[in-house]
C-alpha positions in Angstrom: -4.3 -31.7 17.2 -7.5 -30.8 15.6 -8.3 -26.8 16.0 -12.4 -27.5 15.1 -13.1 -31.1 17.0 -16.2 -29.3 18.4 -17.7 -29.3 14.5 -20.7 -31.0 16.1 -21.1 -27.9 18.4 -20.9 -25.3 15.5 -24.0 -24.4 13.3 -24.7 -25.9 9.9 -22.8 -23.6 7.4 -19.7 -23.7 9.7 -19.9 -27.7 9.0 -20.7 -27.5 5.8 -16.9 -25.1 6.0 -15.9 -27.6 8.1 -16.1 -30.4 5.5 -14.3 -28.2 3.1 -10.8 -28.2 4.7 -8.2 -30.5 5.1 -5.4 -31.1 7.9 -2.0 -29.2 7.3 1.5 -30.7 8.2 2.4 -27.0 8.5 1.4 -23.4 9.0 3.0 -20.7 6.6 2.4 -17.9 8.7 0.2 -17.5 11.4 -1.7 -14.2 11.8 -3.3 -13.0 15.0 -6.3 -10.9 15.3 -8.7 -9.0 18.4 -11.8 -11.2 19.0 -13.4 -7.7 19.5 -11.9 -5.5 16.4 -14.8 -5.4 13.4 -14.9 -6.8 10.6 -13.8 -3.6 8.8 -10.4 -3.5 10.8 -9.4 -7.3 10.3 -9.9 -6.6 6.4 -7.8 -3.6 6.4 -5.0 -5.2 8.8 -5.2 -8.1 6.1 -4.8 -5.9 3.4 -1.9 -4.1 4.2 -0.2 -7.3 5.1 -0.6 -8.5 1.7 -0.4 -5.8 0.0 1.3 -2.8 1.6 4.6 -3.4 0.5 4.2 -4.3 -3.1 1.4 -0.6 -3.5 4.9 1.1 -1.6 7.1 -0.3 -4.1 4.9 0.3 -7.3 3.8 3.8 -5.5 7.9 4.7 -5.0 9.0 3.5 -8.9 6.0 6.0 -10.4 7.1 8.3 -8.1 10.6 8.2 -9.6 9.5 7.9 -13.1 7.5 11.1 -13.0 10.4 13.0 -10.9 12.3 12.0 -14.3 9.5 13.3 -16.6 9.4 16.1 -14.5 13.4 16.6 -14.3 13.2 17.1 -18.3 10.2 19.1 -18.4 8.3 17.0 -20.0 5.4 18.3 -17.0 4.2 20.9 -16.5 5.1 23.2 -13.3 1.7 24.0 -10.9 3.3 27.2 -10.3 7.0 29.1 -9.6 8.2 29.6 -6.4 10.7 31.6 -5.0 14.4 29.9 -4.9 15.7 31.0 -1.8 17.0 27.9 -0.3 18.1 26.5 -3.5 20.5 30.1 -3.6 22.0 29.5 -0.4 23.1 26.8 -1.1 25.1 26.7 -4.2 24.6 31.3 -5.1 23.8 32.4 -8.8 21.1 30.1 -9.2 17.9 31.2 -10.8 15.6 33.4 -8.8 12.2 31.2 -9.4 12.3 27.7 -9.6 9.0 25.3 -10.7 7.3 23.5 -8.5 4.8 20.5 -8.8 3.4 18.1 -6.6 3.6 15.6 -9.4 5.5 12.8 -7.5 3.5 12.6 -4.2 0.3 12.6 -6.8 2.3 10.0 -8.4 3.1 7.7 -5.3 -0.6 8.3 -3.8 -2.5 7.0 -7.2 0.3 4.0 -7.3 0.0 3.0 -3.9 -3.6 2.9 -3.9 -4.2 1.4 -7.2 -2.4 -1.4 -5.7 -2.8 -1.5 -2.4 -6.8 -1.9 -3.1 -6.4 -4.4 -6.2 -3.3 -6.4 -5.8 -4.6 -10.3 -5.2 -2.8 -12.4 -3.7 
């Protein structure tokens, strides 16, 4: 079964394509896409096949090393916020705790340092 048989029908750079393939035994994977999405969409739908879960991982494990940096205070806290919550739960606590958006700043930069460079 030959997918382009109609070559002859197609315009010179898609036989000049043409010529550069070679038949297949097999197909890895097959991946579907809308005749009528853009150009734009298919690359980001491609993307984030390839490369969503690996910029999740990376974004989740600098995530988790900066909770730990922050944990030991080795960061600094963006500002001190009331500890209400944290004293009904367990009482005696402190009355101000710090706070810092460090890890979702963390997981955001990781994520899409990878998600937009990662080559597969």
């Amino acid at each position: 079964c030959s997918v382009l048989r109609d070559v002859p029908k197609l315009g010179v750079a898609s036989q000049d394509l043409y010529r550069l393939s070679e038949p297949q035994p097999e197909l890895g994977s097959f991946l579907s896409h809308s005749w009528h999405a853009s150009a734009r969409v298919k690359a980001m739908a491609l993307t984030t096949y390839h490369n969503g879960v690996p910029a999740a991982l990376f974004g989740m494990s600098l995530s988790l090393l900066v909770a730990i940096l922050q944990y030991n205070e080795l960061l600094p806290a963006w500002n001190s916020v009331p500890n209400h919550s944290g004293n009904a739960w367990a009482p005696g606590g402190p009355d101000h705790v710090a706070h810092g958006l460090w890890c979702n700043l963390a997981y955001n930069v990781g994520y899409w340092l990878v998600f937009l460079n990662l080559h597969s």
